[in-house]
C-alpha positions as CSV (number, residue, x, y, z in Angstrom):
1,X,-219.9,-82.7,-28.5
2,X,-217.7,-81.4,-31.0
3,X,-216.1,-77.6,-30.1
4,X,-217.6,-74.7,-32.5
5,X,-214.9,-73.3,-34.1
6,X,-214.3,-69.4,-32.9
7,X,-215.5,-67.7,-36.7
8,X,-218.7,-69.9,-36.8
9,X,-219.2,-69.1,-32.7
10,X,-218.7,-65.4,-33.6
11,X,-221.8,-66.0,-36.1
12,X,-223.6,-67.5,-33.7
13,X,-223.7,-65.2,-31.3
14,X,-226.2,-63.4,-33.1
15,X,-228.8,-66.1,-33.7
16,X,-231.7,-67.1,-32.1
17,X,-232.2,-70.7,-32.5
18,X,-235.9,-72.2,-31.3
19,X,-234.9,-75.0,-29.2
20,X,-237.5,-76.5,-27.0
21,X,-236.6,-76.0,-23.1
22,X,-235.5,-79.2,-21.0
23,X,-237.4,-80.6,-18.3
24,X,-235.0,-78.7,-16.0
25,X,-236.7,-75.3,-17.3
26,X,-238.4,-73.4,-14.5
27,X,-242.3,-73.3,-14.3
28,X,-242.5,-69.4,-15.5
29,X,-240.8,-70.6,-18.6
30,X,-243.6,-73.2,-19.5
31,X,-246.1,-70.4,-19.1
32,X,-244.2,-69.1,-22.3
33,X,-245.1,-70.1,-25.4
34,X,-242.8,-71.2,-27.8
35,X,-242.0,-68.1,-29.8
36,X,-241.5,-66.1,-26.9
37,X,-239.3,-68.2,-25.6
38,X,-237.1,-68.2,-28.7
39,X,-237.4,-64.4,-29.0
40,X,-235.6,-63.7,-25.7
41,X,-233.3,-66.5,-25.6
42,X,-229.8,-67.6,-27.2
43,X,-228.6,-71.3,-28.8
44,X,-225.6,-72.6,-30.0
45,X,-225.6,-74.8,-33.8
46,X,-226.0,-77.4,-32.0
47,X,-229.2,-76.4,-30.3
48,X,-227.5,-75.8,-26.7
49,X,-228.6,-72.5,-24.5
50,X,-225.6,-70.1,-23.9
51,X,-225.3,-68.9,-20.6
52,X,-225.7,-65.2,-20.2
53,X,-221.8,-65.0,-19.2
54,X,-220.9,-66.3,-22.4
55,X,-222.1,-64.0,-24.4
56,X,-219.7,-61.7,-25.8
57,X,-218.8,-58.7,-24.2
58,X,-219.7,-55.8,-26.4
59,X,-216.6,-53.9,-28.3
60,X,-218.1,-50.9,-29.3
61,X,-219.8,-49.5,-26.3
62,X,-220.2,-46.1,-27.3
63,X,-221.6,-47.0,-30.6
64,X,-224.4,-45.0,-31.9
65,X,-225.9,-47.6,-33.4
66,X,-229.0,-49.5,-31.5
67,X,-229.0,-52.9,-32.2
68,X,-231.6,-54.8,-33.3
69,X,-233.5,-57.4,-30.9
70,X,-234.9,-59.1,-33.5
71,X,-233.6,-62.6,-34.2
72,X,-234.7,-65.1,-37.4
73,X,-237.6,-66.4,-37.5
74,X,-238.4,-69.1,-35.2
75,X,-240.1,-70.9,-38.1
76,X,-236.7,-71.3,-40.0
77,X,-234.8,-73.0,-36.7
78,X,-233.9,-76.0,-38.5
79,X,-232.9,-74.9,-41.9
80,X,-230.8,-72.0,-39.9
81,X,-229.1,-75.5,-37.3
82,X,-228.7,-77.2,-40.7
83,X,-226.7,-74.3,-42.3
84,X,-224.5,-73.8,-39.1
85,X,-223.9,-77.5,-38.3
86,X,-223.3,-78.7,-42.0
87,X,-220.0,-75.5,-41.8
88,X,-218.9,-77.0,-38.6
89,X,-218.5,-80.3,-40.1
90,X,-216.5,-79.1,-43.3
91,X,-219.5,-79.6,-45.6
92,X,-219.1,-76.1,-47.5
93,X,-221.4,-77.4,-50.3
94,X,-224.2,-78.6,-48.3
95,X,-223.8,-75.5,-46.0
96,X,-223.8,-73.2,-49.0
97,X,-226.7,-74.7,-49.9
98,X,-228.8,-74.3,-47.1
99,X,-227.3,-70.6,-46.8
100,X,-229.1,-70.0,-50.4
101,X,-232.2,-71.6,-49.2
102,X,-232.8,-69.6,-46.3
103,X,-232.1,-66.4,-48.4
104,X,-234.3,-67.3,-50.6
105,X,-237.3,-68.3,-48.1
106,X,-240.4,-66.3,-48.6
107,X,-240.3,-66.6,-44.3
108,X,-236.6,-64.8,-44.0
109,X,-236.2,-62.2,-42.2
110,X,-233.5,-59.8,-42.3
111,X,-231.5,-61.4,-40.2
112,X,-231.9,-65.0,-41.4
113,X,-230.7,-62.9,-45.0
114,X,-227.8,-62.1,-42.8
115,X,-226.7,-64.9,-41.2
116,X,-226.9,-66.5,-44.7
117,X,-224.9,-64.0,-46.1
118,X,-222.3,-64.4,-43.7
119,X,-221.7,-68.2,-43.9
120,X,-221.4,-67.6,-47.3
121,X,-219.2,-65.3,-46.6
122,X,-217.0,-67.2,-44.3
123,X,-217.2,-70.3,-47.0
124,X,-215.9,-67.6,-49.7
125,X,-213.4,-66.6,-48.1
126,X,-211.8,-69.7,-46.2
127,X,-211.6,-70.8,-50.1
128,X,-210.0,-67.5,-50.8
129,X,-209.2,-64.8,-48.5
130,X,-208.5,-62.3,-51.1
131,X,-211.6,-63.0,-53.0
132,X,-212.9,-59.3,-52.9
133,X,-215.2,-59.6,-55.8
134,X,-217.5,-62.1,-54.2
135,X,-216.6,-60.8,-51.0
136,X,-217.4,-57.4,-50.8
137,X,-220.9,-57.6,-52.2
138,X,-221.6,-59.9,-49.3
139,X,-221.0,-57.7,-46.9
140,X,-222.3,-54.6,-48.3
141,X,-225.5,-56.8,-48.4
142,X,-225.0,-57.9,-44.6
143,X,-224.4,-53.9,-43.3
144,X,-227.5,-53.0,-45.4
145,X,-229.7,-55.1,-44.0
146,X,-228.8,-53.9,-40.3
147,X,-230.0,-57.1,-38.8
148,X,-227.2,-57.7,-36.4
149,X,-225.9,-57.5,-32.9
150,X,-223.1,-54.2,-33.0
151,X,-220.4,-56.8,-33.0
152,X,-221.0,-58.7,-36.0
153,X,-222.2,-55.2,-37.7
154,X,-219.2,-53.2,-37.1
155,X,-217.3,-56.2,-37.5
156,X,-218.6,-56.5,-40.7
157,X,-218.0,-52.7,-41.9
158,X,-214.3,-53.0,-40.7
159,X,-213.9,-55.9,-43.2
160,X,-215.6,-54.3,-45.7
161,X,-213.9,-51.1,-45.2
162,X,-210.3,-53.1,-45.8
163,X,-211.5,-54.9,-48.9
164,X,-212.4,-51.8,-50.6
165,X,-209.2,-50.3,-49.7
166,X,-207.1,-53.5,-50.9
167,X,-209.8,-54.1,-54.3
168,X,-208.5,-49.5,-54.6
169,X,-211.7,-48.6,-53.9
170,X,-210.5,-45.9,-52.1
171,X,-213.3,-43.6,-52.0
172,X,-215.6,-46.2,-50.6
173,X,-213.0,-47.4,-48.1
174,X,-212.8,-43.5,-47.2
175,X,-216.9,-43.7,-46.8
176,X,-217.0,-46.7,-44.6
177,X,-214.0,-46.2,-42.6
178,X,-215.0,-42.7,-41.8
179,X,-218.5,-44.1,-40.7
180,X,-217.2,-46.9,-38.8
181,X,-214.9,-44.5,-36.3
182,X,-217.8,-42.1,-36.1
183,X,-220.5,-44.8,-34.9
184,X,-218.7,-46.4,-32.8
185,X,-217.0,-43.6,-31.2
186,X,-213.5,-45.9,-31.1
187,X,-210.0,-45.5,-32.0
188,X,-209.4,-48.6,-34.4
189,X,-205.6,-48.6,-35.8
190,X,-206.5,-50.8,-38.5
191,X,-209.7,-48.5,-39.6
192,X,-207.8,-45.1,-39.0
193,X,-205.1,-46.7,-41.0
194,X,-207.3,-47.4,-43.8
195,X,-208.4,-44.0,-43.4
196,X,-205.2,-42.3,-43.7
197,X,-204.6,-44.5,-46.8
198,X,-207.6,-43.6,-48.8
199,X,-207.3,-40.3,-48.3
200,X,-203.5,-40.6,-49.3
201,X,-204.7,-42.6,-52.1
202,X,-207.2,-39.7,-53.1
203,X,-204.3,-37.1,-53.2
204,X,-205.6,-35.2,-49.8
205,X,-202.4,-35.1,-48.7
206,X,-203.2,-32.8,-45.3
207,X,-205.6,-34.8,-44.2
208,X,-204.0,-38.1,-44.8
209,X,-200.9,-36.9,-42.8
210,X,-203.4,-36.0,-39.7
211,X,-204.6,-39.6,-39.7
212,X,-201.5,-41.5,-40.6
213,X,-199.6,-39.5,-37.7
214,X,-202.4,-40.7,-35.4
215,X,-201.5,-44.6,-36.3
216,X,-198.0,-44.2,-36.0
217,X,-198.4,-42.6,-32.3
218,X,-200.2,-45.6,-31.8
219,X,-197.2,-48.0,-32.8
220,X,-193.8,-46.1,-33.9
221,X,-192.8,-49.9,-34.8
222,X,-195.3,-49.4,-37.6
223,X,-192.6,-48.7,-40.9
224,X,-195.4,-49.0,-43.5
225,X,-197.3,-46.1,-42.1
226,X,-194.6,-44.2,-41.3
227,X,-193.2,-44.9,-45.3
228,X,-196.8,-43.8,-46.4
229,X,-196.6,-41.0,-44.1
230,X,-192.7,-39.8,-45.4
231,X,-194.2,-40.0,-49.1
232,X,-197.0,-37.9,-48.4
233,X,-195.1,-35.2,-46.2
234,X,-192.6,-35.6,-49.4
235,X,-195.4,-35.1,-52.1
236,X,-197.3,-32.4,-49.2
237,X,-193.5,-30.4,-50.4
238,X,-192.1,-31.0,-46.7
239,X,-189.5,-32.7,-47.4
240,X,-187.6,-32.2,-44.2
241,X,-190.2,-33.4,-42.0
242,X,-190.5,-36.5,-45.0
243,X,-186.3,-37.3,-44.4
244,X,-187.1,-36.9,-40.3
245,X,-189.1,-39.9,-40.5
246,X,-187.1,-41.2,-43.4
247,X,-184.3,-42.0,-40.5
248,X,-186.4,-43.4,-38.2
249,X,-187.2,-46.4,-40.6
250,X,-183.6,-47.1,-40.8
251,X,-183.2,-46.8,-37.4
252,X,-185.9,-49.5,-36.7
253,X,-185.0,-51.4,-39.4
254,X,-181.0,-51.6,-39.3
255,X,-179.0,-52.2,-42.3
256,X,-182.7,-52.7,-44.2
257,X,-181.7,-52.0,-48.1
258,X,-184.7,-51.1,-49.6
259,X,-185.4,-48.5,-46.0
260,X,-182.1,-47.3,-46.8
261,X,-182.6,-46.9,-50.8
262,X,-186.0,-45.5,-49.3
263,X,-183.8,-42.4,-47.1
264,X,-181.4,-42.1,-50.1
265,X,-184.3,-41.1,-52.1
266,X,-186.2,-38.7,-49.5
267,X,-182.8,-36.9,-48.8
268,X,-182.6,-36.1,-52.3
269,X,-185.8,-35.0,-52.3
270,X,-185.0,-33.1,-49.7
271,X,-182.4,-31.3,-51.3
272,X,-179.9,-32.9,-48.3
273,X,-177.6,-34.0,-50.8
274,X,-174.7,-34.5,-49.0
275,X,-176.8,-37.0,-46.6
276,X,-178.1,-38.7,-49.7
277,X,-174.5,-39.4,-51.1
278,X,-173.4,-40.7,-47.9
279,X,-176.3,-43.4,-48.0
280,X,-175.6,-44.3,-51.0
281,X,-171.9,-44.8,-50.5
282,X,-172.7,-47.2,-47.6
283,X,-174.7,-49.2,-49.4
284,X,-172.0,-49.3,-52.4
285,X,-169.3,-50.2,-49.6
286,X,-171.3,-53.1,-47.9
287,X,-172.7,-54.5,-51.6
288,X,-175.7,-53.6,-51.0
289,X,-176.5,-52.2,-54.5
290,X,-178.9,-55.5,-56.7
291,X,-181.0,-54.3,-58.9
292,X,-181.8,-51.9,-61.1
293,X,-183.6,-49.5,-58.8
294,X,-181.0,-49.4,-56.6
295,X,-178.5,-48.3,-59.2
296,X,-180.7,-46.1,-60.6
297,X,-181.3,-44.5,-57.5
298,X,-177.4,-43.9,-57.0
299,X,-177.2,-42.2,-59.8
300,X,-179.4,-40.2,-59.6
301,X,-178.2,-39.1,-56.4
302,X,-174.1,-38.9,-57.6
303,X,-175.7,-36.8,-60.4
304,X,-177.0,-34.2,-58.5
305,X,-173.8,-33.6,-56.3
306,X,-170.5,-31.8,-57.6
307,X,-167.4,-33.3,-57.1
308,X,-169.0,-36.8,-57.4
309,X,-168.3,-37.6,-61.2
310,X,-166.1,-40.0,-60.2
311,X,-168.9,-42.1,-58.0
312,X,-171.4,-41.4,-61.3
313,X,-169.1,-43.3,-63.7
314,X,-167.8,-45.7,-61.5
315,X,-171.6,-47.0,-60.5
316,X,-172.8,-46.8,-64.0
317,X,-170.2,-48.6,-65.3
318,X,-170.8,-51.6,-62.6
319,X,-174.2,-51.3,-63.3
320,X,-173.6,-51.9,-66.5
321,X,-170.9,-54.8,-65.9
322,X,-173.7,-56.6,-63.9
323,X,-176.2,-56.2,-66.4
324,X,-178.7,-54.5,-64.0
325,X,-178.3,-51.2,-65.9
326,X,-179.5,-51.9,-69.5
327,X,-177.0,-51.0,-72.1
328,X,-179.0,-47.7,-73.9
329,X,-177.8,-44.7,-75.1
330,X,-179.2,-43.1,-72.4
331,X,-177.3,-44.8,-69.6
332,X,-174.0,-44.8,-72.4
333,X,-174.3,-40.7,-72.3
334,X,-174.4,-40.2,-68.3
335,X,-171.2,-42.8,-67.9
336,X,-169.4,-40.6,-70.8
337,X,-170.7,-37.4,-69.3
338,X,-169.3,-38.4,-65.8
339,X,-165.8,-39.5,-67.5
340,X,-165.6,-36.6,-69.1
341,X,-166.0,-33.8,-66.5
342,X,-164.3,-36.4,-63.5
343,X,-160.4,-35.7,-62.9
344,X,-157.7,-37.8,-63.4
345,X,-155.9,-39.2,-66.3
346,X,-157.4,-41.4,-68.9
347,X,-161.3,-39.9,-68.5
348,X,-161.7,-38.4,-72.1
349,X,-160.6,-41.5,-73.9
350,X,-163.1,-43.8,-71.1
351,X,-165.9,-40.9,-71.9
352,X,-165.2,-41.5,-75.9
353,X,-165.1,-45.6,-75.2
354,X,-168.9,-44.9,-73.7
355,X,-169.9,-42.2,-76.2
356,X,-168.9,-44.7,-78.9
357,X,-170.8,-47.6,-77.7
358,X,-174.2,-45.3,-77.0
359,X,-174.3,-43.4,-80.4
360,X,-175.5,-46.2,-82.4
361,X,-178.5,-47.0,-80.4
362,X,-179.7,-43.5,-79.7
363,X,-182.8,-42.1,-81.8
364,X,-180.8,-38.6,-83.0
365,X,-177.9,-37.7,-83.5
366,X,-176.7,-36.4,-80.4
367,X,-174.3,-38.5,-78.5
368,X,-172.7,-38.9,-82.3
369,X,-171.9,-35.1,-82.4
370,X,-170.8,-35.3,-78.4
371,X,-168.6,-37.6,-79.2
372,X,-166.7,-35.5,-82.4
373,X,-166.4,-33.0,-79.7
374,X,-164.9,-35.1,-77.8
375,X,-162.6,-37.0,-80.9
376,X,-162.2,-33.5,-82.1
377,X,-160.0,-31.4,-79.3
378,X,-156.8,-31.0,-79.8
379,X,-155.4,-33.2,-76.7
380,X,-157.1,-36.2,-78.2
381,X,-156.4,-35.4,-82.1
382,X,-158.6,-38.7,-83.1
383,X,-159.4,-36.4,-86.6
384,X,-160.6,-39.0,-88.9
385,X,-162.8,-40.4,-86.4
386,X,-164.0,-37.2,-85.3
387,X,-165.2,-36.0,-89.2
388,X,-167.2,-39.6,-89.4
389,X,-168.9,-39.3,-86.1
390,X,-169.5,-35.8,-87.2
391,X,-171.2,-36.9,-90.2
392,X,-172.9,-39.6,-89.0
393,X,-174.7,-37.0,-86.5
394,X,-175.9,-35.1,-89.0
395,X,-176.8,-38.6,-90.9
396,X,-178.9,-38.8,-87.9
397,X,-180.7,-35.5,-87.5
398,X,-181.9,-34.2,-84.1
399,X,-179.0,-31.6,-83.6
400,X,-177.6,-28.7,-84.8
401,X,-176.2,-29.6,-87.7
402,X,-173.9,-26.3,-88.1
403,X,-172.3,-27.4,-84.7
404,X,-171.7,-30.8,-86.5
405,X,-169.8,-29.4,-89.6
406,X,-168.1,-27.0,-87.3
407,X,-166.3,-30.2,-86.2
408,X,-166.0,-31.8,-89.6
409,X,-164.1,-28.6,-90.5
410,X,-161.7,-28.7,-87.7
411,X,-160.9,-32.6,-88.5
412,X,-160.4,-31.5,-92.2
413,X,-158.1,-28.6,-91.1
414,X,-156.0,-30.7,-88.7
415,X,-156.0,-33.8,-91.7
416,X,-154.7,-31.7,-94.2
417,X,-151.9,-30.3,-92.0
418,X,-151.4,-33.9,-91.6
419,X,-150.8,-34.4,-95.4
């Protein structure tokens, strides 16, 4: 006899299959008619009586819910055999054929309708587990009809309750996983965690943060909660209790990069600057920087901290190098900006190198009339080049052209002292 496999056995726990009694039934139950025998007892697909010890304990034993003691209807036993048997064996078409038929009965009863619905379920989604649109109306179907033991129901509600969630859904995912804690009276991570995340997902950010602190005191190991939970203590504007947590993914995770690009970024937010840098200049020492989030991250923690011009320029100018950092004006005017106010020798001509290279693909003329200034002073004296940039900023528009021909005059002063 072949084994039932455990997803079809958990479906069949809640059917009632009318199966004629053996010979080795006692005398009381050949006083019984057939129907009330099939109303108080329990088969397998394969039409074999389950022992009272193995039926499944129940889960939820402070659920509210009464279940019903209804089964199918006894006249439908061997379409219902022919449904579960034709799965067993692998036959999804014939099995989803017999699952229409016995939805579509003018004898079905609400729980031949569900049973149906979940072997069609089942077939769905051992085809494709993320198929949510054929999925989800399934078991909405299934929980609406209320037809089943508490195990299959509230089985059937936590899946549902996670589809909506991953299909963002989120209000609905907030509905059902809110019902399914307060029927059955249980502590589910996975449906508290769905919980927390719809209401993160719906921007109630206090109340997210009471349930997602609730999962991760059930398992601390759990670093996609507690990211969730340091983005919405981050977005909740507590930003040190968001970089508290921010170090304990790091510390679960090791030298992680994207945890650590993670805790760069929550420091900053957290105005712990100096933390921030000191991430980021660990991950620059061991390589860690790839792509272009990374980088961008770095600099936008170098440009919020004095002193660090020199770490600016020098990661936006490997950025760049790589090709991870796209070569725009934009990213050309923070590398010139960082030359430019860095010490040491050579950083106004590298800042002009940069502002010469970004002019010509910016929209205004901006970085054209930063880089006159910059051509213009007196330490650099590059005059001719300064009056062209000059001009070609007010060619441009988008600045102040007074401040333009300010410069355009110096150069001419300085060029005809030159003459």
């Amino acid at each position: 006899m072949k084994r039932m496999q455990p997803l079809v056995s958990a479906i069949c726990v809640s059917l009632v299959l009318g199966v004629v009694a053996t010979s080795a039934n006692s005398e009381e139950k050949k006083k019984q008619t057939y129907q009330e025998r099939v109303a108080g007892e329990a088969y397998d697909a394969e039409g074999n009586k389950k022992d009272d010890a193995a039926q499944q304990p129940p889960l939820y034993p402070q659920a509210t819910r009464v279940p019903p003691k209804a089964g199918g209807n006894p006249s439908l036993v061997k379409l219902r055999n022919q449904m579960i048997t034709a799965f067993q064996k692998d036959k999804a078409d014939e099995a989803r054929q017999h699952a229409l038929e016995l939805k579509a009965n003018e004898k079905a009863n609400d729980n031949d309708k569900a049973t149906a619905d979940q072997v069609l379920l089942v077939l769905i989604t051992k085809k494709d587990n993320k198929n949510n649109a054929e999925a989800i109306p399934l078991l909405e179907e299934i929980i609406s009809l209320d037809a089943m033991d508490n195990n299959t129901h509230y089985s059937m509600m936590s899946q549902l309750a996670q589809r909506y969630l991953v299909n963002q859904d989120y209000q609905d995912a907030l509905d059902f996983s809110t019902r399914f804690l307060a029927e059955t009276k249980s502590e589910k991570k996975e449906i508290i965690a769905v919980k927390g995340n719809s209401l993160y997902r719906l921007h109630r950010l206090p109340e997210a943060i009471t349930e997602l602190e609730k999962v991760r005191g059930m398992d601390m190991a759990d670093t996609a909660v507690t990211a969730m939970l340091v983005k919405a203590y981050s977005e909740n504007k507590q930003p040190a209790k968001a970089a508290e947590l921010a170090k304990t993914i790091v510390q679960t995770t090791g030298n992680d990069r994207v945890s650590q690009i993670n805790l760069a970024i929550t420091f900053f937010e957290a105005k712990q600057l100096n933390e921030a840098g000191d991430v980021i200049d660990q991950l620059r020492t061991s390589k860690q920087l790839t792509d272009e989030h990374d980088y961008k991250t770095a600099v936008m923690v170098y440009s919020g901290m004095k002193g660090r011009e020199a770490d600016l320029a020098a990661v936006v100018q490997e950025g760049l190098d790589k090709g991870v950092l796209q070569a725009s004006a934009y990213n050309y005017n923070i590398l010139a900006e960082a030359y430019y106010y860095s010490d040491g020798n050579g950083h106004v001509a590298n800042a002009i190198a940069a502002w010469a290279k970004g002019a010509p693909l910016a929209k205004d003329g901006g970085t054209y009339l930063n880089l006159a200034i910059a051509q213009c002073q007196d330490e650099v004296a590059m005059w001719a080049a300064c009056k062209e940039s000059a001009k070609s900023a007010i060619a441009k528009g988008g600045v102040d052209a007074n401040a333009a021909r300010q410069q355009i005059v110096k150069a001419d002063s300085h060029l005809g002292k030159s003459k």
